[in-house]
C-alpha positions in Angstrom: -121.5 85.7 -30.0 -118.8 85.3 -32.8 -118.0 88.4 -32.8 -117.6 88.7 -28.3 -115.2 85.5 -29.2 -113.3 87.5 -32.0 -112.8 90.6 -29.6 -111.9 88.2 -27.0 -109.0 86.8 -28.9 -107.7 90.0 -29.8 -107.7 91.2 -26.4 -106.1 87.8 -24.9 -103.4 88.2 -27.7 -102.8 91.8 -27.2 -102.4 90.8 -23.6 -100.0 88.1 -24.4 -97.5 90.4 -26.4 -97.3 93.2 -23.8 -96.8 90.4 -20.9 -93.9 89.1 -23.6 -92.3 92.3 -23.8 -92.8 93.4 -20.5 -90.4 90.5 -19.6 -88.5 91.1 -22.6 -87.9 94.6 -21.6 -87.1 93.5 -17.8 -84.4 90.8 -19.0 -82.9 93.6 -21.2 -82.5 96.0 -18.5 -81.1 93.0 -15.5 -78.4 92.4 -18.8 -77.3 95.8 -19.2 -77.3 96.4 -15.5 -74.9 93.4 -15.4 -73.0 93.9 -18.2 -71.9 97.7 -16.6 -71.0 96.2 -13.4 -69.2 93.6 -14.6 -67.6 95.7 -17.1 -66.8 97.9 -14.2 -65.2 95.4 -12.3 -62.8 93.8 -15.3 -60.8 97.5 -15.0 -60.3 96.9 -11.8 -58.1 93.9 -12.1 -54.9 95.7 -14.4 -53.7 98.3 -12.9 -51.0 99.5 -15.3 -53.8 98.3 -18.1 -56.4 101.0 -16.9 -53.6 103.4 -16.8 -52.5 102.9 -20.3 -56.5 103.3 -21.1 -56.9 100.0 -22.4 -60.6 99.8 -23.3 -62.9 96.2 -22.3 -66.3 95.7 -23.6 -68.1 93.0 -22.2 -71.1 90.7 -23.4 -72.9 88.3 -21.2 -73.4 84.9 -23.1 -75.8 83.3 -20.3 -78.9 83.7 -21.4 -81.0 86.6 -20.1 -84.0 84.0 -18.8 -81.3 82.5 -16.2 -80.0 86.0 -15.3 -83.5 87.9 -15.1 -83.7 87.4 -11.0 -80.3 88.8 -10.3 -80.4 91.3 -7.4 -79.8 95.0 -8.1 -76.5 94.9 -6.5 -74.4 92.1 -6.7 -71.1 91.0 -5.4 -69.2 90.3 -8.1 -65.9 87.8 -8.5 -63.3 86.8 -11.1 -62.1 83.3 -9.9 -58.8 82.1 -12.1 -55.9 83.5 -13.1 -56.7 86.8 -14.9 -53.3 87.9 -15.7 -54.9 87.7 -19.6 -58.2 89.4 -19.2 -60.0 88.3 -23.1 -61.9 85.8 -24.5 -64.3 83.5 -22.3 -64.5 84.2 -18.5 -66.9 82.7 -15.7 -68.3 85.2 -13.2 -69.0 84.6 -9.4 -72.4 86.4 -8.8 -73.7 86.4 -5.6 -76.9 88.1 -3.9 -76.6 87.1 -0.1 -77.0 83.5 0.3 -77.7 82.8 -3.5 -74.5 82.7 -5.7 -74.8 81.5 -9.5 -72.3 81.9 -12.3 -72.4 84.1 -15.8 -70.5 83.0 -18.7 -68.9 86.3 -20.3 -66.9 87.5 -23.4 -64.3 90.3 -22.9 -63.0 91.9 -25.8 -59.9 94.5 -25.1 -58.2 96.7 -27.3 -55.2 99.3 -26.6 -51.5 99.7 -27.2 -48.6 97.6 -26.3 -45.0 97.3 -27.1 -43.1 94.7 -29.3 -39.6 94.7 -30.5 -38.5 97.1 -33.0 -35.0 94.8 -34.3 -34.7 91.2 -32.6 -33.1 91.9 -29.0 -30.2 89.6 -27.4 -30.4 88.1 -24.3 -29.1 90.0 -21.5 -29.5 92.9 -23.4 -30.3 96.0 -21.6 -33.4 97.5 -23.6 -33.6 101.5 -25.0 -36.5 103.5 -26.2 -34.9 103.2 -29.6 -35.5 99.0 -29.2 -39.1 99.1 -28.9 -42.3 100.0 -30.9 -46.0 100.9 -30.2 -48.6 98.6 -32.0 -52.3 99.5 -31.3 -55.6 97.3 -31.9 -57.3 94.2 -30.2 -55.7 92.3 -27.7 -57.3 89.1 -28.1 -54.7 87.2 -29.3 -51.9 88.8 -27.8 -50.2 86.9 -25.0 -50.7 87.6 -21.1 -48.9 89.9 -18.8 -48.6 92.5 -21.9 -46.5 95.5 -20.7 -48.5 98.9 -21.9 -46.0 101.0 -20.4 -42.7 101.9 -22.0 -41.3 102.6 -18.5 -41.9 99.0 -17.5 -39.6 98.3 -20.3 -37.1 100.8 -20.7 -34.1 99.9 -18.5 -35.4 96.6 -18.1 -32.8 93.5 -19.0 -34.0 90.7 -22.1 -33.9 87.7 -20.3 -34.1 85.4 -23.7 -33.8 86.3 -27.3 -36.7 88.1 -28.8 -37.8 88.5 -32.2 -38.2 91.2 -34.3 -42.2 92.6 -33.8 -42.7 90.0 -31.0 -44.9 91.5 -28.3 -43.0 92.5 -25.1 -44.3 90.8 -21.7 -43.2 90.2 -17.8 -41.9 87.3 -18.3 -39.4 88.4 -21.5 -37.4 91.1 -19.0 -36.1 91.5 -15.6 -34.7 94.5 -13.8 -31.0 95.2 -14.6 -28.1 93.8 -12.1 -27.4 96.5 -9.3 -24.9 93.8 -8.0 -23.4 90.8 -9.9 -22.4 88.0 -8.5 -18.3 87.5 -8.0 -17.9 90.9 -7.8 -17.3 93.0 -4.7 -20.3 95.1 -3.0 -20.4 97.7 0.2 -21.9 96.6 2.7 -23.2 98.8 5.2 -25.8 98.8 8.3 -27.1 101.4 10.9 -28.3 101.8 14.1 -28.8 103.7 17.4 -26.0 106.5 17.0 -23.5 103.9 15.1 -22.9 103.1 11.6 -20.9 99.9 10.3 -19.5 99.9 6.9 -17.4 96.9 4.7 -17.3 95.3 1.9 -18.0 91.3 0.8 -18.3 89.2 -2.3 -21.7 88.8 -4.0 -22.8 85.1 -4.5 -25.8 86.0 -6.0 -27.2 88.8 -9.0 -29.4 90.9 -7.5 -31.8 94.0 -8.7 -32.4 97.1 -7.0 -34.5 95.7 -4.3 -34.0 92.3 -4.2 -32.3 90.5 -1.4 -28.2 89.6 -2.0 -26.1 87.2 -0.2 -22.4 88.1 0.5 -19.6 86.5 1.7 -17.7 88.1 4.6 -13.7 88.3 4.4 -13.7 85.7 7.8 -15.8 83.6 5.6 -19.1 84.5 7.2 -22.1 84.9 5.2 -25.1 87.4 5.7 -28.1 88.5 3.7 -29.3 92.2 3.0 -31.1 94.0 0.7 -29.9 95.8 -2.6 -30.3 99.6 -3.1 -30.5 101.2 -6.8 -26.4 102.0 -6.3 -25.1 98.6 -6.2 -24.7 98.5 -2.3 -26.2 96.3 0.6 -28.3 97.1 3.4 -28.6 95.4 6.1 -31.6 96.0 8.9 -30.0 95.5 12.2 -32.5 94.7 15.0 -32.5 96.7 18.1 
């Protein structure tokens, strides 16, 4: 009888391990499965970042017990600003009616660009001002540029120091028209062409809109083209 008791345990235990790492395995395979698609969907949301072949890896920090009835294929959502796509993120997943959210880590690494001397405001930036650093971009600031022909061109619009890393928000595109100065205005349409010139009341880049002020006084609004003139869309 002991010994049908001592076999019993065995087999009970035995039984109890495989159940454990059956379940073990199954929450294993649910977090890779998420991890890949979620992964997949963090490239999606930089475009010039994927094109510079800046690399994400992602680790899911909800634990796999609360994930383990996830549907095969989810819809997947990034809610927030994710201009800065590192550090601690909350995803949307939803399986038809059911939505839940999964607490995430993204870790990024790449290159970026930071100033190679400190550059002066208004200064118009050259290959020979800039630098390529590469490595993690966890504690780099948002709305990194990746590409030096996002910066090349472009116009500082504040100081910036010597090695600091070069974002959106630290250029603009260069004048095509400044204000005060005189631009050429000119308009087309069915089998006529009108051409004069006006004062500029604002600074405008290439594709931006401009205001100028007509000789009589009158003042219109068109759009700047990359050679400093104005165009204006006249409806039929």
């Amino acid at each position: 009888m002991s010994s049908l008791l001592w076999l019993w345990s065995k087999i009970s235990l035995y039984l109890l391990l495989c159940l454990a790492a059956f379940h073990c395995a199954a929450a294993q395979s649910v977090n890779e499965r998420l991890t890949t698609q979620i992964a997949a969907l963090v490239d999606t949301y930089n475009d010039e970042a994927r094109e510079a072949k800046v690399t994400h890896s992602v680790k899911i920090l909800t634990p796999d017990r609360q994930i383990s009835e996830t549907c095969a294929d989810p819809e997947l959502f990034l809610p927030g600003n994710n201009s800065r796509l590192t550090g601690n993120k909350s995803v949307l997943v939803q399986c038809g009616s059911l939505r839940k959210f999964i607490q995430i880590s993204i870790h990024a690494s790449g290159s970026w660009w930071v100033a190679l001397h400190p550059i002066q405001s208004g200064q118009v930036i050259l290959s020979d001002d800039i630098q390529r650093r590469s490595g993690p971009l966890d504690h780099l600031p948002g709305e990194l540029l990746f590409n030096a022909s996002n910066i090349i061109g472009q116009t500082a619009t504040r100081y910036i120091n010597k090695g600091q890393p070069l974002t959106k928000n630290l250029l603009r595109k260069g004048w095509a028209i400044v204000a005060g100065h005189n631009a050429e205005i000119f308009a087309a349409g069915t089998g006529f062409q009108i051409r004069t010139k006006g004062k500029a009341l604002n600074s405008a880049a290439a594709g931006q809109l401009v205001r100028i002020s007509l000789r009589g006084g009158q003042i219109i609004t068109g759009m700047t083209t990359v050679d400093g003139k104005v165009k204006i869309n006249l409806k039929e």
